[in-house]
BAZA-936908 format. One line per field, with one value per atom (N, C-alpha, C): y, z, x; residue number from 1. Coordinates in steps of 0.001 Angstrom, whole numbers, always signed. Each point is the difference from the previous one (the first is absolute). Layout:
<pts>
c2 <- c(Y ...)
c3 <- c(Z ...)
c1 <- c(X ...)
num <- c(NUM ...)
</pts>
This chain:
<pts>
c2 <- c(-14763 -632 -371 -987 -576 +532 +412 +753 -1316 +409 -914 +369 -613 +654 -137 +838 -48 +390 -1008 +923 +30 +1455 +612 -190 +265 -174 +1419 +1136 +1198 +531 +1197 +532 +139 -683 +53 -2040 -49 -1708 -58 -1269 +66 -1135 +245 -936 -732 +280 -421 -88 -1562 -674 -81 +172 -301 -1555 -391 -1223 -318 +1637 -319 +1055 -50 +1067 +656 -597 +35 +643 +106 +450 +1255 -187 +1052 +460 +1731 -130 +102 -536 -252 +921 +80 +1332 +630 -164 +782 +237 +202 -41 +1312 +541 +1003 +581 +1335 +799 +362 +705 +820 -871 -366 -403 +906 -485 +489 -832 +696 -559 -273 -420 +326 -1639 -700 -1476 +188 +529 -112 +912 +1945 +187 -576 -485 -549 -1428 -485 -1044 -60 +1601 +419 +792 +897 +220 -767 -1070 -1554 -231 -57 -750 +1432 +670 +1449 -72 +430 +193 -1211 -1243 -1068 -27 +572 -507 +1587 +902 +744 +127 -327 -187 -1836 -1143 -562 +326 +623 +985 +701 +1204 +599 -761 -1289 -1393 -159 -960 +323 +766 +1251 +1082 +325 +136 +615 -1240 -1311 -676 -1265 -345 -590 +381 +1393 +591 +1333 +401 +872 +1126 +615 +1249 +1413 +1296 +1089 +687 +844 +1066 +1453 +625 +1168 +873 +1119 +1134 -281 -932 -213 +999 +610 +1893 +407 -100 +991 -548 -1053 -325 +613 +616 +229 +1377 +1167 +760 -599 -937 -839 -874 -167 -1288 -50 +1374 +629 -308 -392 +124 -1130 -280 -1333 +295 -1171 +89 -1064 -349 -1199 +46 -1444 -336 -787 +189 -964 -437 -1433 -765 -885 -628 -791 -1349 -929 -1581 -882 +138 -963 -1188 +167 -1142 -775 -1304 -507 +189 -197 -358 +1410 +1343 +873 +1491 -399 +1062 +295 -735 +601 +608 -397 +918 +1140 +212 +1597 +984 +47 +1639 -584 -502 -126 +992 -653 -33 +1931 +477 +1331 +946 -417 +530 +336 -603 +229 -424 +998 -123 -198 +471 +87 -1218 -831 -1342 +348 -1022 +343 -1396 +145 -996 +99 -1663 +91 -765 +593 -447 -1413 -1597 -1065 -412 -972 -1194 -673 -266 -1359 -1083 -537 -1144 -169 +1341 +20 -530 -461 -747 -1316 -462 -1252 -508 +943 -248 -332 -1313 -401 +963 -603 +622 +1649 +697 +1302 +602 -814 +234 +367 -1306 +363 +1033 +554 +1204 +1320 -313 +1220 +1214 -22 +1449 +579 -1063 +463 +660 -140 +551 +1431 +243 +1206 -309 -1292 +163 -158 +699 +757 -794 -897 -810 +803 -275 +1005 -388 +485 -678 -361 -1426 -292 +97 +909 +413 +1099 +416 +1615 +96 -952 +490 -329 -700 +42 +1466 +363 +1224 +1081 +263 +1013 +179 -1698 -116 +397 -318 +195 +1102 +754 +1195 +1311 -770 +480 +45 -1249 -164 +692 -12 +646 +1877 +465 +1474 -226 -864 +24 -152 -621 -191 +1586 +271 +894 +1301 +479 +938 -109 -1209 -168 +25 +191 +691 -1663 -487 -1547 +33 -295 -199 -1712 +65 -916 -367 -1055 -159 -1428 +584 -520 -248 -1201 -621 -127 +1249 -69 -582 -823 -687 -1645 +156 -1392 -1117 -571 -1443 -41 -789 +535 -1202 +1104 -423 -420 -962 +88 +669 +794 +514 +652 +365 +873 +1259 +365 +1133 +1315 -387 +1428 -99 +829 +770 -303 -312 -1061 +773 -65 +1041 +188 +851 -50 -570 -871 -198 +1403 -518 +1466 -135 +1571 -6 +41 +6 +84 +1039 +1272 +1297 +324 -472 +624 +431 -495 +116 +957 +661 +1234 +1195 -176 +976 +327 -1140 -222 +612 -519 +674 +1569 +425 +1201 -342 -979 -95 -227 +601 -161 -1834 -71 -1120 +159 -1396 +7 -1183 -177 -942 -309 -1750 -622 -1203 +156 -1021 -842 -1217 -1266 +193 +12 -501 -683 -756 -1310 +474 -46 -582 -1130 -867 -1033 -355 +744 -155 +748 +597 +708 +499 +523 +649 +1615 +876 +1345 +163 +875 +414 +1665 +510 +1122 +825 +679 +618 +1547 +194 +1560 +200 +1136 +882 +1458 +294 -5 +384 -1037 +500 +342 +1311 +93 +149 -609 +275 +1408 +697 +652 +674 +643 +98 +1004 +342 +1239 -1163 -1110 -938 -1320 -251 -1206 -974 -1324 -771 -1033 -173 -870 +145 +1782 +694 -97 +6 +317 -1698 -1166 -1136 -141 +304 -246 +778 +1023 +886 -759 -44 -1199 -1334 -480 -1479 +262 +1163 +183 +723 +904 +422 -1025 -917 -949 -896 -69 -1340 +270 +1430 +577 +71 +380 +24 -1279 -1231 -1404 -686 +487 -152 +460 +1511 +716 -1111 -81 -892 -1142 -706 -1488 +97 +1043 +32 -446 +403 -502 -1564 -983 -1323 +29 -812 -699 -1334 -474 -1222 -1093 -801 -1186 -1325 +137 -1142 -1417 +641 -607 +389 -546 +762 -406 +837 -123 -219 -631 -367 -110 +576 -187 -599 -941 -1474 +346 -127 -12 -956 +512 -1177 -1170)
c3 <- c(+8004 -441 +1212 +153 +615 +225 +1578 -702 +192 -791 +243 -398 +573 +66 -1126 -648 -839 +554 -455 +303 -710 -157 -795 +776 -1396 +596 -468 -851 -390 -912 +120 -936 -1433 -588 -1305 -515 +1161 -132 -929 -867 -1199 +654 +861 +916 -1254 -1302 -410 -1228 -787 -1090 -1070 -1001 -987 -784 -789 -668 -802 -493 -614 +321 +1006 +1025 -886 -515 -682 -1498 -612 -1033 -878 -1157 -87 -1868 -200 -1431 -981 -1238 -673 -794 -717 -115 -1116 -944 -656 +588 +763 +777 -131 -591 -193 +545 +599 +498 -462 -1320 -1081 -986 +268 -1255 -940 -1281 -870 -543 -627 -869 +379 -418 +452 +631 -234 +882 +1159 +298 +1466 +929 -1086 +995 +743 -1241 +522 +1008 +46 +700 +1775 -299 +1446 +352 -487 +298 +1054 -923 +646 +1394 -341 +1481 +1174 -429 +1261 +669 -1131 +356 +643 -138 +518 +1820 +12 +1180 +1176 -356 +385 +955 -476 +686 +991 -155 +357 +1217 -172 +1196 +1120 -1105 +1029 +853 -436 +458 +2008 -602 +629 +1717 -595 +908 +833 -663 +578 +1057 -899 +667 +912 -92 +478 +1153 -442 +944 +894 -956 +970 -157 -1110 +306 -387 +465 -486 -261 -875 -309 +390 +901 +358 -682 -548 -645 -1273 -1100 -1335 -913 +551 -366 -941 +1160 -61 -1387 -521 -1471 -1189 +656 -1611 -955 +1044 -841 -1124 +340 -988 -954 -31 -575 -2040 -403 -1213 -122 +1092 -183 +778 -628 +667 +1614 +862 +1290 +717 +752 +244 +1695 +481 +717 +1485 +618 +942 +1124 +465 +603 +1137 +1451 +562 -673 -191 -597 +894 +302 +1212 -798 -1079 -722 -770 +100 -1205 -1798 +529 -667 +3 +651 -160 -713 +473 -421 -1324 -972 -1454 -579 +769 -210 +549 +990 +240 -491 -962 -768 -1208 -46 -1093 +600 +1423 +517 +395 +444 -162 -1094 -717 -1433 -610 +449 -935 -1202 -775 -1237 -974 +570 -621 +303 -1297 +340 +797 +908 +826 -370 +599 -233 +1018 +726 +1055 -690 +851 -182 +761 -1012 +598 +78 +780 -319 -1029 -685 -1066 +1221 +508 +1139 -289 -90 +155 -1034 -1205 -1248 +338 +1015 +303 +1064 -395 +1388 -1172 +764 -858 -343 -900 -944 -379 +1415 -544 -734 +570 -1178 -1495 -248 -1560 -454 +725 -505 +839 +855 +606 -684 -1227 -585 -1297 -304 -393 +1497 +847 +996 +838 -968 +1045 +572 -159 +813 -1119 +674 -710 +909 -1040 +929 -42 +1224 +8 -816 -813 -703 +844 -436 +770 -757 -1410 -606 -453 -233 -512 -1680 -753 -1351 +839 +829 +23 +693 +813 +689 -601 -1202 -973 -841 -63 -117 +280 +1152 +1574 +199 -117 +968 -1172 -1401 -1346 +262 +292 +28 +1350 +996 +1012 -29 -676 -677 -882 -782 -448 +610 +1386 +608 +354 +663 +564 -805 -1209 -904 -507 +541 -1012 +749 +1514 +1432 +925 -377 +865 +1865 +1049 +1019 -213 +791 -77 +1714 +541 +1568 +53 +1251 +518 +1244 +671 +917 +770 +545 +361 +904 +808 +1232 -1026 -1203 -780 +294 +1119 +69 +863 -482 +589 +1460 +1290 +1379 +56 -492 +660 +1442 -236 +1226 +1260 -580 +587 +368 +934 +450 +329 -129 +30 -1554 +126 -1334 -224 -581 -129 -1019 -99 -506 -1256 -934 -1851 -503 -1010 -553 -1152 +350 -691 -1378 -500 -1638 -443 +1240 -409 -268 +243 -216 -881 -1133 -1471 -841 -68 -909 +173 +1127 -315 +168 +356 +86 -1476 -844 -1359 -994 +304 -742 +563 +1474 +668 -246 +449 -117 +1693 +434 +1346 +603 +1147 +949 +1169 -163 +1167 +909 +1255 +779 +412 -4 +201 +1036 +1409 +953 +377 +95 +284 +1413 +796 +1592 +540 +773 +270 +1595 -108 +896 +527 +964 +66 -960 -77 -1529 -1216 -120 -1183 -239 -1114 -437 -687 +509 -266 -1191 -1160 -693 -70 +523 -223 -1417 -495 -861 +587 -429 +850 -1130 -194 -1286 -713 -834 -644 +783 -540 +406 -1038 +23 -1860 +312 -923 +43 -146 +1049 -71 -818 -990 -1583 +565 +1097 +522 +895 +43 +469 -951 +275 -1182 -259 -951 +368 +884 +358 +1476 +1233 -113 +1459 -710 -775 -263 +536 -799 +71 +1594 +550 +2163 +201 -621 +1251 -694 -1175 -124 +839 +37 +564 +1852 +499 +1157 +270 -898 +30 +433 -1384 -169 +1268 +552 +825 +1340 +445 +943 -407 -690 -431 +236 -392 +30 +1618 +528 +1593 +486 +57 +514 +83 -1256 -341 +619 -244 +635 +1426 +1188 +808 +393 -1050 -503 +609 -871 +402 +1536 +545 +1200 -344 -494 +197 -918 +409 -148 -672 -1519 +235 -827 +125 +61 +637 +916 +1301 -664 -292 -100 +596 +242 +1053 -673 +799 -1203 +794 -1107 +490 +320 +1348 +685 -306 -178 -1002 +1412)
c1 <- c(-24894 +1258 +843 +721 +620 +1657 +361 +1011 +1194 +1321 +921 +1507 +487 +1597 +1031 +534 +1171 +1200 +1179 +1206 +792 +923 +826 +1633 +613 +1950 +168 -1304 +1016 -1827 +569 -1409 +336 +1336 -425 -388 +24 -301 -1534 +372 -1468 -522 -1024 -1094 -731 -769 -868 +691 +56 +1024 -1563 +513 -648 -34 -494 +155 +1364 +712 +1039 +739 +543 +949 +462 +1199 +1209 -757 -891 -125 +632 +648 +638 -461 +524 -665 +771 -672 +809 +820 +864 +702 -474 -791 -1314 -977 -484 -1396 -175 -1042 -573 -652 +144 -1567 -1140 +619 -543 -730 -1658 -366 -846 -314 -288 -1432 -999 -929 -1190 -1420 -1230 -155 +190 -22 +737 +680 +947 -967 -151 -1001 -1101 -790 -1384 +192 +439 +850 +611 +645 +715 -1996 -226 -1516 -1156 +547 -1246 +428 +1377 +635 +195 +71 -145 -1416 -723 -1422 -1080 +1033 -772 +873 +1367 +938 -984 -220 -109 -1132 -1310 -1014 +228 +592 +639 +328 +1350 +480 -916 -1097 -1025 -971 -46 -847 +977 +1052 +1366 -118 +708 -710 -1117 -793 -1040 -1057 +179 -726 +579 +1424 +335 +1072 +538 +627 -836 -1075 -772 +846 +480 +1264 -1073 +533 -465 +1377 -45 +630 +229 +425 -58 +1460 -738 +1411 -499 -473 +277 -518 -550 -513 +1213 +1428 +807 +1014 -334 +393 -420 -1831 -736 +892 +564 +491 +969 +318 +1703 -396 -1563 -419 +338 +342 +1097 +1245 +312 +1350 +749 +1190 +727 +222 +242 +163 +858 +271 +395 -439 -526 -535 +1062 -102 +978 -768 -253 -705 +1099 -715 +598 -591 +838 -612 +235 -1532 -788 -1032 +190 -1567 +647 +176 +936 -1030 -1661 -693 -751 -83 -470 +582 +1439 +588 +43 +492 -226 -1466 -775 -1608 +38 +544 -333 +564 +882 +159 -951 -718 -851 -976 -742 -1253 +516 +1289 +127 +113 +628 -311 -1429 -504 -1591 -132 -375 -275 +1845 +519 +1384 +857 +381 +716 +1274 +90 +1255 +1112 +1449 +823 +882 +347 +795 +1159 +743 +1439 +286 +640 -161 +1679 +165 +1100 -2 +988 -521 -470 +620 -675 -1681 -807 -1272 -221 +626 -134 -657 +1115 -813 -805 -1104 -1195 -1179 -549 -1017 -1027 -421 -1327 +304 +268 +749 +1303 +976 +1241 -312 -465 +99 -1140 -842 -640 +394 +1153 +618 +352 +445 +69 -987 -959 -1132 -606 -367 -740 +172 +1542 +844 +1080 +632 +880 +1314 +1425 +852 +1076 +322 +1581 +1260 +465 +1436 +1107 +684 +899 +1510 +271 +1189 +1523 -24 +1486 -561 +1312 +643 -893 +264 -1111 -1807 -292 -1213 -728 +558 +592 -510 +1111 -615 -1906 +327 -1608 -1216 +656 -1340 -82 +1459 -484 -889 +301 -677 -1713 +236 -1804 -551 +719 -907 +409 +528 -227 -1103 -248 -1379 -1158 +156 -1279 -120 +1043 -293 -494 +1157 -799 -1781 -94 -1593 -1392 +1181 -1233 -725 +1239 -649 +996 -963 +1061 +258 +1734 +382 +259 -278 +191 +1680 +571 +867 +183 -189 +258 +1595 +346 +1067 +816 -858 +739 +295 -488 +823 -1038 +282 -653 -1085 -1246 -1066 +158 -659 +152 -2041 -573 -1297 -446 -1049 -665 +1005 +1699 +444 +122 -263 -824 +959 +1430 +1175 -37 +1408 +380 +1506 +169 +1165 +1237 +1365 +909 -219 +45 -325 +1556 -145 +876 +700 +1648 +442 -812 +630 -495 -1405 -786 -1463 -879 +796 -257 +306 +841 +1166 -1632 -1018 -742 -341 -803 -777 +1039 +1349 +523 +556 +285 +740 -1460 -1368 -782 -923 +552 -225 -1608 -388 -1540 -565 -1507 -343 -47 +125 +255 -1203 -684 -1166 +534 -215 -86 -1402 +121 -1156 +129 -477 -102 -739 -109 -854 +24 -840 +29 -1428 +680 -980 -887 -1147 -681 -682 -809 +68 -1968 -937 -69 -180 +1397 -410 +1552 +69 +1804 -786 +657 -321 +1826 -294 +1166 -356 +1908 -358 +526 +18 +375 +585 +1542 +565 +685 +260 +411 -549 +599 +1054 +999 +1735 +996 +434 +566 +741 +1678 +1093 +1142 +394 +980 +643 +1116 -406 +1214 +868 -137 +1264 +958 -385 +1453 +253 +1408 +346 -962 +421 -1188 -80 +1728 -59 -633 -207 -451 -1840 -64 -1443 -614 +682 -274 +13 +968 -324 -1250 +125 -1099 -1339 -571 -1462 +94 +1083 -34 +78 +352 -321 -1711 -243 -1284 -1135 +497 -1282 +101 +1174 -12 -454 +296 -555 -1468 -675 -1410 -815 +764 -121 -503 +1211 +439 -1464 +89 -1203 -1224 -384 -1294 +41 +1331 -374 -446 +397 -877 -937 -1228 -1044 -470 +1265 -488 -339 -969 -629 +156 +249 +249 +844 +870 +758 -643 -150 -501 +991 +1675 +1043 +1052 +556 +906 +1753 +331 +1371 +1239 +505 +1023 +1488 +666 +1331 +1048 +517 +262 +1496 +641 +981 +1467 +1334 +656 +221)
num <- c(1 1 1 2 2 2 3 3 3 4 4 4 5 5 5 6 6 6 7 7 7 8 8 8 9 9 9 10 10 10 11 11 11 12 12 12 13 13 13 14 14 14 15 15 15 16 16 16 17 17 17 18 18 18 19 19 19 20 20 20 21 21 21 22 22 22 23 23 23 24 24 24 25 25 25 26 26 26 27 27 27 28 28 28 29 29 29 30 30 30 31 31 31 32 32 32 33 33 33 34 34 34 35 35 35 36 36 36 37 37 37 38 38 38 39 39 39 40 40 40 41 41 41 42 42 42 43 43 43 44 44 44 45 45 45 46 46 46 47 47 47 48 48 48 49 49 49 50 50 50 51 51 51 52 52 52 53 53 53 54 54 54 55 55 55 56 56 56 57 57 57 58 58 58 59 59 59 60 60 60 61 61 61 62 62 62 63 63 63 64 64 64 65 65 65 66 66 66 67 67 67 68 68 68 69 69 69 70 70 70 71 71 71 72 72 72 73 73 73 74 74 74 75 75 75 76 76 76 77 77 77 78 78 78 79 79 79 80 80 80 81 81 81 82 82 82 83 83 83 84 84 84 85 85 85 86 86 86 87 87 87 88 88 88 89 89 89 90 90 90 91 91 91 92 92 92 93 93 93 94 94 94 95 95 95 96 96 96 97 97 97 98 98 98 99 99 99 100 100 100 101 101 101 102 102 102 103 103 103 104 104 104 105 105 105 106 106 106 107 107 107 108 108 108 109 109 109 110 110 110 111 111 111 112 112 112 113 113 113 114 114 114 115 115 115 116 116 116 117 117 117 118 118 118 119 119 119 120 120 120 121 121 121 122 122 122 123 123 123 124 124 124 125 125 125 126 126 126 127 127 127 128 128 128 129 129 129 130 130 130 131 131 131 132 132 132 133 133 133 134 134 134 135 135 135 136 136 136 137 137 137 138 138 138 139 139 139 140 140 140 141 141 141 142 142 142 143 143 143 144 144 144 145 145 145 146 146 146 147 147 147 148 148 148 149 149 149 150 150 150 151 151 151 152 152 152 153 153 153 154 154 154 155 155 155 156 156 156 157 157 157 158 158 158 159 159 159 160 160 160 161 161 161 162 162 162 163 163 163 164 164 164 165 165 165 166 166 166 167 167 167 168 168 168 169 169 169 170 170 170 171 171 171 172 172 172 173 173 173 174 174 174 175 175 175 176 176 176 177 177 177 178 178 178 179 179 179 180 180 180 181 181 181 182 182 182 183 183 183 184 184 184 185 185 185 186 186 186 187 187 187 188 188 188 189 189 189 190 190 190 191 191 191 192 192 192 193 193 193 194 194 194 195 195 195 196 196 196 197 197 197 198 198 198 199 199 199 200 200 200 201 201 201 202 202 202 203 203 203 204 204 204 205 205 205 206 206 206 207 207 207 208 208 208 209 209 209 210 210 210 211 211 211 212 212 212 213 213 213 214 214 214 215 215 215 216 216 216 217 217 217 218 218 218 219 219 219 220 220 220 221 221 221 222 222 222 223 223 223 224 224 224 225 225 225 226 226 226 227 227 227 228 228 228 229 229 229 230 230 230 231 231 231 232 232 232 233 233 233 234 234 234 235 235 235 236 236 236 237 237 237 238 238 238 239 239 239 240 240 240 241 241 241 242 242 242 243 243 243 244 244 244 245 245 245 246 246 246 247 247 247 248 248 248 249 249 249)
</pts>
């Protein structure tokens, strides 16, 4: 691969635009479906995106997995996943391809609505749009106590906007910790790092929240855990095969 230069004004800058940026949802938009056609339906489209993905991976990026052992004890029970987003086109496959046998679900933008061919099968496939009001809110945060009671991990991309083939670890956006501390459920970190041919991901965990401190203090100390864990790994990368430069006013 050819390497080549990007430049940034700020690390929460969104480098990579979708077809319909601006997409937003509508104020019924549902998480929660119901009935044997939706299952069999969301089914098709997982089980077809998934191996897809492992295609993806394995053969076009050459990746291995090291740590994913350290998931099987949890594979009962809900989890939530936290990843650096380096793949515009890889990342929503890998808490699948970690999960295993157990369907997984990442947490999206509406924006990702409007990315061809995938949008509109984005939440048949796993993916779980963030709600943008106070009644959708209640919704959401309804349905993902159900994921979680029913032993599914759910992954979150906390640095927000995906940086292709960036090889640090970039700040978490606030609020990205409320979940596992609000459902006191375990937290894994999972790192992409690039070599020049191949991307190794690591898997580090369990972090579990702390119930002997509030949940503001519980919510810092995972989001420093993991990010230090993150950091560690990216190490890892050897190689650049997009150089970042950050653009001077």
């Amino acid at each position: 691969m050819t390497q080549r230069i990007q430049e940034y004004t700020d690390f929460a800058a969104d480098l990579v635009e979708s077809a319909d940026q601006t997409a937003q949802l509508p104020q019924d938009y549902q998480w929660q479906h119901e009935g044997r056609r939706y299952r069999l339906k969301s089914a098709a489209v997982y089980h077809t995106m998934k191996p897809l993905g492992s295609l993806y991976w394995h053969l076009f990026l050459h990746a291995k997995v090291v740590g994913r052992n350290k998931l099987a004890p949890f594979r009962d029970q809900g989890y939530f996943l936290y990843g650096n987003h380096t793949q515009p086109f890889g990342d929503p496959f890998m808490p699948m391809l970690l999960a295993g046998h157990t369907r997984a679900y990442t947490l999206a933008s509406a924006a990702n609505l409007g990315v061809p061919v995938f949008g509109p099968i984005l939440q048949l496939g796993g993916g779980v749009v963030l709600p943008e009001t106070t009644g959708q809110t209640r919704r959401f945060l309804s349905y993902l106590r159900t994921l979680i009671n029913q032993g599914c991990p759910v992954a979150i991309y906390p640095e927000a906007h995906v940086w292709p083939y960036y090889t640090g670890i970039r700040p978490f956006v606030r609020g990205a910790f409320h979940y596992p501390v609000a459902y006191q459920v375990p937290v894994f970190a999972f790192t992409t790092t690039y070599q020049k041919r191949g991307v190794t991901v690591y898997v580090d965990g369990p972090f579990m929240p702390d119930r002997s401190q509030p949940p503001k203090a519980q919510r810092e100390a995972l989001a420093q855990r993991v990010h230090a864990a993150m950091t560690e790994r990216a190490k890892a990368s050897t190689f650049q095969h997009v150089i970042y430069r950050r653009r001077t006013p």
